[in-house]
C-alpha positions as CSV (number, residue, x, y, z in Angstrom):
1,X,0.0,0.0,0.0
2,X,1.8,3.1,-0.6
3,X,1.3,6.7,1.3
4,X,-1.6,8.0,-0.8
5,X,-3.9,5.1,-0.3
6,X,-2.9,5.1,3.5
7,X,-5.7,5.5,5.2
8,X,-4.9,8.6,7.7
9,X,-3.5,8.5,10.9
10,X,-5.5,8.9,14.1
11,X,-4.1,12.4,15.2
12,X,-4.4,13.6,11.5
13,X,-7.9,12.9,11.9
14,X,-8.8,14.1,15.1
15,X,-7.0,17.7,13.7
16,X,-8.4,17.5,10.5
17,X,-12.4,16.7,12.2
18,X,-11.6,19.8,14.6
19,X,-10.4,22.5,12.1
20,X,-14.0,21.4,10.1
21,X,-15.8,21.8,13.1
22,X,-14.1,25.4,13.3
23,X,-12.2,24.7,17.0
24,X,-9.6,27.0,18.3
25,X,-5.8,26.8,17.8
26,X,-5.4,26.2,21.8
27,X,-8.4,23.7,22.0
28,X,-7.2,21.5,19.1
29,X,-3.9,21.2,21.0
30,X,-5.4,20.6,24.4
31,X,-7.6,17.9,23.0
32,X,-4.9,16.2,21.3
33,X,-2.6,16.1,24.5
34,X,-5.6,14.2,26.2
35,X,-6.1,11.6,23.4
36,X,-2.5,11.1,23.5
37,X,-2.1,10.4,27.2
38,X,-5.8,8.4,27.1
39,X,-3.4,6.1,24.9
40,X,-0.5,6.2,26.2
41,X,-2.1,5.2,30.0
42,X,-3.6,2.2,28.4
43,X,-0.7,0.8,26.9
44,X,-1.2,2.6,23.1
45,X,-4.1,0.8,22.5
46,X,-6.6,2.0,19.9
47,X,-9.5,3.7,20.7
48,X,-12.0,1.7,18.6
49,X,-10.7,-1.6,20.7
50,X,-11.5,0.3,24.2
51,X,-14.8,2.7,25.7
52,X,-16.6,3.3,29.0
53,X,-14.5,1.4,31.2
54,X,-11.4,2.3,29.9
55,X,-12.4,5.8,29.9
56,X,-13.8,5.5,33.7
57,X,-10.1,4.0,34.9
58,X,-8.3,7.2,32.9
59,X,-10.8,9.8,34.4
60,X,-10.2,8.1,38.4
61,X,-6.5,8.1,37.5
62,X,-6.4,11.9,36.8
63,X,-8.9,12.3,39.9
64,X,-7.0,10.3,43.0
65,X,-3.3,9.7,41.4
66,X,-2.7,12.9,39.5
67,X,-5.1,15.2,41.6
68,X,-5.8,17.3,38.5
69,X,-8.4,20.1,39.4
70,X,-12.4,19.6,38.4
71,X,-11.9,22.0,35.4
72,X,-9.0,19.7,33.5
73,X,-11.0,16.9,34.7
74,X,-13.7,17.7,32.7
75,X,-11.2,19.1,29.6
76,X,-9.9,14.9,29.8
77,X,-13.4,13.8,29.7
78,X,-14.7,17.0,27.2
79,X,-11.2,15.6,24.5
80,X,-12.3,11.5,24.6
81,X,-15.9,11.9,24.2
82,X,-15.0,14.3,21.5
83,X,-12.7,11.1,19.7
84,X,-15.0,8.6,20.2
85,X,-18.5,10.7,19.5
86,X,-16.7,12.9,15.9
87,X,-13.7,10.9,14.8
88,X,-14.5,7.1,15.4
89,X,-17.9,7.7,15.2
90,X,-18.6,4.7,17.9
91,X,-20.8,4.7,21.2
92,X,-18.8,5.0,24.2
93,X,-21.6,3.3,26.0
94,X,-22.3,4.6,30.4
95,X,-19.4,5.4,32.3
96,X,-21.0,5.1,35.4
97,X,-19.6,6.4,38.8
98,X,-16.6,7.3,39.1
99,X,-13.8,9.8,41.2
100,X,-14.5,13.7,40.6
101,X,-12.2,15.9,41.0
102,X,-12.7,18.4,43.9
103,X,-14.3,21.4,42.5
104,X,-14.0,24.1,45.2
105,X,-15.4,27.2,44.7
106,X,-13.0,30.2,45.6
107,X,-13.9,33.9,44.6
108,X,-11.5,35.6,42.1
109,X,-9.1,37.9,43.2
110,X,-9.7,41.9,42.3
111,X,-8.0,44.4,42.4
112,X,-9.5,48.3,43.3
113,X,-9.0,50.7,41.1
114,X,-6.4,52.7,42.5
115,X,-4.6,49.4,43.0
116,X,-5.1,48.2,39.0
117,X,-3.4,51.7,38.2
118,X,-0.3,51.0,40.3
119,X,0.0,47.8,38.4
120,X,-0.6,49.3,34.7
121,X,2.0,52.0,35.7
122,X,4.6,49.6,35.4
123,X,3.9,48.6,31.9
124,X,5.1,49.9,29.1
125,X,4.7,50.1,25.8
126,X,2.3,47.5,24.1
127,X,1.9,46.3,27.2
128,X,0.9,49.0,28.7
129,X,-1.8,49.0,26.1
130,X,-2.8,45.4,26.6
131,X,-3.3,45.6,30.8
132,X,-5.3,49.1,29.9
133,X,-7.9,46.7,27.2
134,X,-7.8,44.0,29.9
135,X,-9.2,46.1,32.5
136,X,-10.8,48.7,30.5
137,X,-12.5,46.8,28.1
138,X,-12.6,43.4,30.3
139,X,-10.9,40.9,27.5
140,X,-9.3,37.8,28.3
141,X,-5.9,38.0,27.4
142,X,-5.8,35.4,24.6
143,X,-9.0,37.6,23.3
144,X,-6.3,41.3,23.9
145,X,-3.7,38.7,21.5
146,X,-5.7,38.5,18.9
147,X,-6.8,42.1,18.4
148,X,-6.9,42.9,14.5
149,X,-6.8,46.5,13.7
150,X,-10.3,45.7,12.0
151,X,-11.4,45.2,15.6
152,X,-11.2,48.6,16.7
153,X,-14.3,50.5,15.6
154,X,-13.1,54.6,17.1
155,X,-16.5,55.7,15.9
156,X,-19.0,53.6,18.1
157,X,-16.4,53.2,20.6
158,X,-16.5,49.3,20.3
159,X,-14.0,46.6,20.5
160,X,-15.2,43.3,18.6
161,X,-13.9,40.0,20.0
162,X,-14.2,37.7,16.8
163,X,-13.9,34.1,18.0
164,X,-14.0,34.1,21.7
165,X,-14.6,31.5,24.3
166,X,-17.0,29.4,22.4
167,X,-16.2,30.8,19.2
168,X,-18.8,33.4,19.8
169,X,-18.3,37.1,19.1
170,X,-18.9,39.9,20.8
171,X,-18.8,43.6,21.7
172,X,-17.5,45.5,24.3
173,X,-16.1,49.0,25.6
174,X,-13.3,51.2,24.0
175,X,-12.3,52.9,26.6
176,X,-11.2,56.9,25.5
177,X,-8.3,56.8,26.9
178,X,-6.8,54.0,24.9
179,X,-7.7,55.8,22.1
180,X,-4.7,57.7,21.6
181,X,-2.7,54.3,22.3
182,X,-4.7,52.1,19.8
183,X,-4.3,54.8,17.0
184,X,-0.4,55.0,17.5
185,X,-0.3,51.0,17.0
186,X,-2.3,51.3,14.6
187,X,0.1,52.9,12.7
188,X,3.2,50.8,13.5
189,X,1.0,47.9,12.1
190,X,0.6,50.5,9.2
191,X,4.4,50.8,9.1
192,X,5.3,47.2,9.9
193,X,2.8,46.0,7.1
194,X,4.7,48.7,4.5
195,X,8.2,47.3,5.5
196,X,7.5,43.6,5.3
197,X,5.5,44.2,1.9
198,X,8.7,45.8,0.6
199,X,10.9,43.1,2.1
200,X,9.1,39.8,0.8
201,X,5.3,39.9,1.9
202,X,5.0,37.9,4.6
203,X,1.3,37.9,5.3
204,X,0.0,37.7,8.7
205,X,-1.8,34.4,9.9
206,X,-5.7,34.0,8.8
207,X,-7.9,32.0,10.5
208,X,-10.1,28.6,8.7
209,X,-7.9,28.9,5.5
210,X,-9.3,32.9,4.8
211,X,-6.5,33.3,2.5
212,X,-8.1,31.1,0.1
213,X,-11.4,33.1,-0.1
214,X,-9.4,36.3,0.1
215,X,-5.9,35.9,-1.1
216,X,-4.9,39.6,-0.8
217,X,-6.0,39.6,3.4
218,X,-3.0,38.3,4.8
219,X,-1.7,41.8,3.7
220,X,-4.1,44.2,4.0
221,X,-4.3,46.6,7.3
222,X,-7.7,45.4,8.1
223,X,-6.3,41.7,9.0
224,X,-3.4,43.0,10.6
225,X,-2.4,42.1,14.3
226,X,-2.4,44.9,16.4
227,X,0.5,43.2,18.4
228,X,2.1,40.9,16.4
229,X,5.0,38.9,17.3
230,X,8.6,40.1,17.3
231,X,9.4,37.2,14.1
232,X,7.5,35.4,12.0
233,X,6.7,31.5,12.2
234,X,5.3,28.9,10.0
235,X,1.5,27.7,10.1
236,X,0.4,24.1,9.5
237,X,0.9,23.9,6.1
238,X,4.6,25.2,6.2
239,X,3.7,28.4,5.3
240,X,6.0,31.9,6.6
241,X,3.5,34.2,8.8
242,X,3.5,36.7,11.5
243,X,1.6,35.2,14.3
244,X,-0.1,37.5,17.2
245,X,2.3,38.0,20.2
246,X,2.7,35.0,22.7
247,X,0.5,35.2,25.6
248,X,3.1,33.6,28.0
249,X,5.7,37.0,27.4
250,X,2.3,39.1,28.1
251,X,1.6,37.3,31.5
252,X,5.4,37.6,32.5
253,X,5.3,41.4,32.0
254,X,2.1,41.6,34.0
255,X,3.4,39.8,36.9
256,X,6.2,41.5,37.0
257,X,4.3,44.5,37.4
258,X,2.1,42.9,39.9
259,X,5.1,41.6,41.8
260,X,6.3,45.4,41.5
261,X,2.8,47.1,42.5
262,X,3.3,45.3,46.1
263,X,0.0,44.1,46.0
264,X,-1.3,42.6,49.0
265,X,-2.9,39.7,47.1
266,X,-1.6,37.9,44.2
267,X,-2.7,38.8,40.2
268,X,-2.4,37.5,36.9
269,X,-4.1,39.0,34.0
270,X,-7.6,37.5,34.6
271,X,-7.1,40.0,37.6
272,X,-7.4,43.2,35.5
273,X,-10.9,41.3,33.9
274,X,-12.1,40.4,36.8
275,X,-11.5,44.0,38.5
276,X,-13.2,45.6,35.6
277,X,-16.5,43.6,36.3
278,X,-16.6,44.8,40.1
279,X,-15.8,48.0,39.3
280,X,-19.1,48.4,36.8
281,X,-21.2,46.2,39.3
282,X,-19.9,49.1,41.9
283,X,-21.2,52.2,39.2
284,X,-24.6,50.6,39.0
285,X,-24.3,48.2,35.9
286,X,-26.6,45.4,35.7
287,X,-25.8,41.7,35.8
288,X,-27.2,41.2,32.1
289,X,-25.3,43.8,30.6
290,X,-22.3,42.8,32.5
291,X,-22.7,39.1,30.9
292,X,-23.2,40.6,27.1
293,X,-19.6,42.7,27.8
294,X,-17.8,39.3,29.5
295,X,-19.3,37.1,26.9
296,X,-20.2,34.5,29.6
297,X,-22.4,32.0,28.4
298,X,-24.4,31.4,31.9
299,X,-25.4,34.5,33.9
300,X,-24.3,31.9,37.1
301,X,-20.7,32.6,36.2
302,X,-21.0,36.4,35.4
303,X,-22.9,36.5,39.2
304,X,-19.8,35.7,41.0
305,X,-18.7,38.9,41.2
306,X,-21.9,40.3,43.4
307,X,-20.7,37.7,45.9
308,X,-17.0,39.4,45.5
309,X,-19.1,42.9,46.5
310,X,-20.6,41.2,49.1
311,X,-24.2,42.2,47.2
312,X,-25.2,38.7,47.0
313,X,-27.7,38.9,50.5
314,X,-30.7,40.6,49.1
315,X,-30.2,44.1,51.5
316,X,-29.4,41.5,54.5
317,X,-27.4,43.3,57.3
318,X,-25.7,41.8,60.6
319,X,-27.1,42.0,64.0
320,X,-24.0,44.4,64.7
321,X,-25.0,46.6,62.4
């Protein structure tokens, strides 16, 4: 049999299934590690010969000999039933009972706002640009990665996140005084786009193969990251493009300025998000509106933060007073 008539590999397949179904970079990757390991911990068997009880055994593994948290618990479970249910196309059958992770419930950490400045004042640069969106506008930091200049709308005052958690988009605030900030990088993409055009066109990276249907948008401004990497890379197919900056050099210069802030608590970038949602829950904004600007799918997760303010007791006050 030679390579052509190979029928393809099971990885290959389980990429190829996800980029039909339209699934992120980072979810593709996370899925793939879990098939891998579901493998691996069963002595790289195939799938098609296993199902419920070998999936049962991997999941109380991760639980009581791995103590993963509930979340990547449920990202294990979320990856096989994806293989079995899309790519082999076979019934996995009842898993039954078996060890959960713990799932405690802690409230996020937030910053006030006097305390969110002192960080942000020791960023610079893009950076400083990306902890002002993060709190101003509440993005996620992969979300503040893969700002396009098309994203920016100066007129409404909008910020679109194309493609967010869920692959769902959405609007939110521009804050004004980013606005002087976003035009300037703006214009380095502006410049950056001009210099690589003159210097061999690399375009930047499109998502679901847009470069097919528009073969001239990997180079025009609209499509352009507003904070690209320092060098280009090469996509799947081998291709030379400039990706978006890495999120791990983003969260290393926020901590850095956390560390520096000498904040009483510890932060990460979800910080600035979740400090942006108290601090419209404190001017009045309702929980509904504050779910549309998060993008949270349930309006469970998005009340979290009244029990942050301590609004979650209907008026209730203590016998103290």
């Amino acid at each position: 049999m030679d390579a052509q008539s190979r029928p393809p590999k099971l990885m290959d397949r389980v990429k190829a299934t996800m980029r039909v179904k339209r699934y992120s970079p980072r979810t593709e990757k996370t899925y793939c590690y879990w098939i891998r390991y579901f493998i691996r911990y069963h002595g790289v068997r195939h799938p098609a010969s296993m199902g419920a009880p070998e999936l049962k055994a991997f999941l109380e593994h991760l639980a009581v000999e791995r103590h993963v948290a509930a979340a990547t618990q449920n990202q294990a479970l979320n990856a096989i039933v994806f293989l079995y249910r899309h790519v082999l196309e076979q019934k996995l059958g009842e898993i039954g009972e078996f060890s959960h992770a713990r799932r405690p419930r802690r409230l996020p950490v937030v910053l006030s706002h006097q305390e969110v400045m002192r960080v942000l004042s020791h960023l610079s640069g893009p950076m400083h640009l990306m902890g002002n969106l993060m709190y101003g506008s509440g993005l996620r930091l992969i979300e503040t990665c893969r700002l396009r200049v098309r994203d920016i709308d100066f007129d409404r005052q909008i910020i679109t996140v194309r493609a967010g958690k869920g692959d769902k988009d959405r609007t939110t605030l521009l804050p004004a005084s980013c606005v002087p900030a976003l035009q300037h990088q703006i214009t380095l993409a502006q410049q950056q786009l001009s210099s690589r055009l003159h210097h061999g066109c690399v375009p930047v990276s499109l998502p679901h193969a847009l470069d097919r249907k528009y073969p001239n948008a990997g180079v025009s401004l609209a499509w352009q990251w507003l904070f690209p990497a320092s060098r280009p890379c090469f996509d799947d197919s081998g291709k030379t493009v400039l990706h978006h900056i890495h999120p791990s050099a983003v969260q290393k210069a926020v901590k850095s300025a956390m560390k520096a802030a000498s904040l009483p608590r510890p932060g990460s970038c979800h910080t600035l998000r979740h400090s942006f949602a108290t601090q419209l829950l404190v001017q009045g904004t309702d929980i509904r509106t504050l779910q549309e600007l998060l993008g949270h799918k349930s309006i469970e997760t998005t009340q979290i933060y009244t029990h942050v303010l301590g609004n979650g007791f209907a008026g209730v006050r203590s016998p103290l007073g």
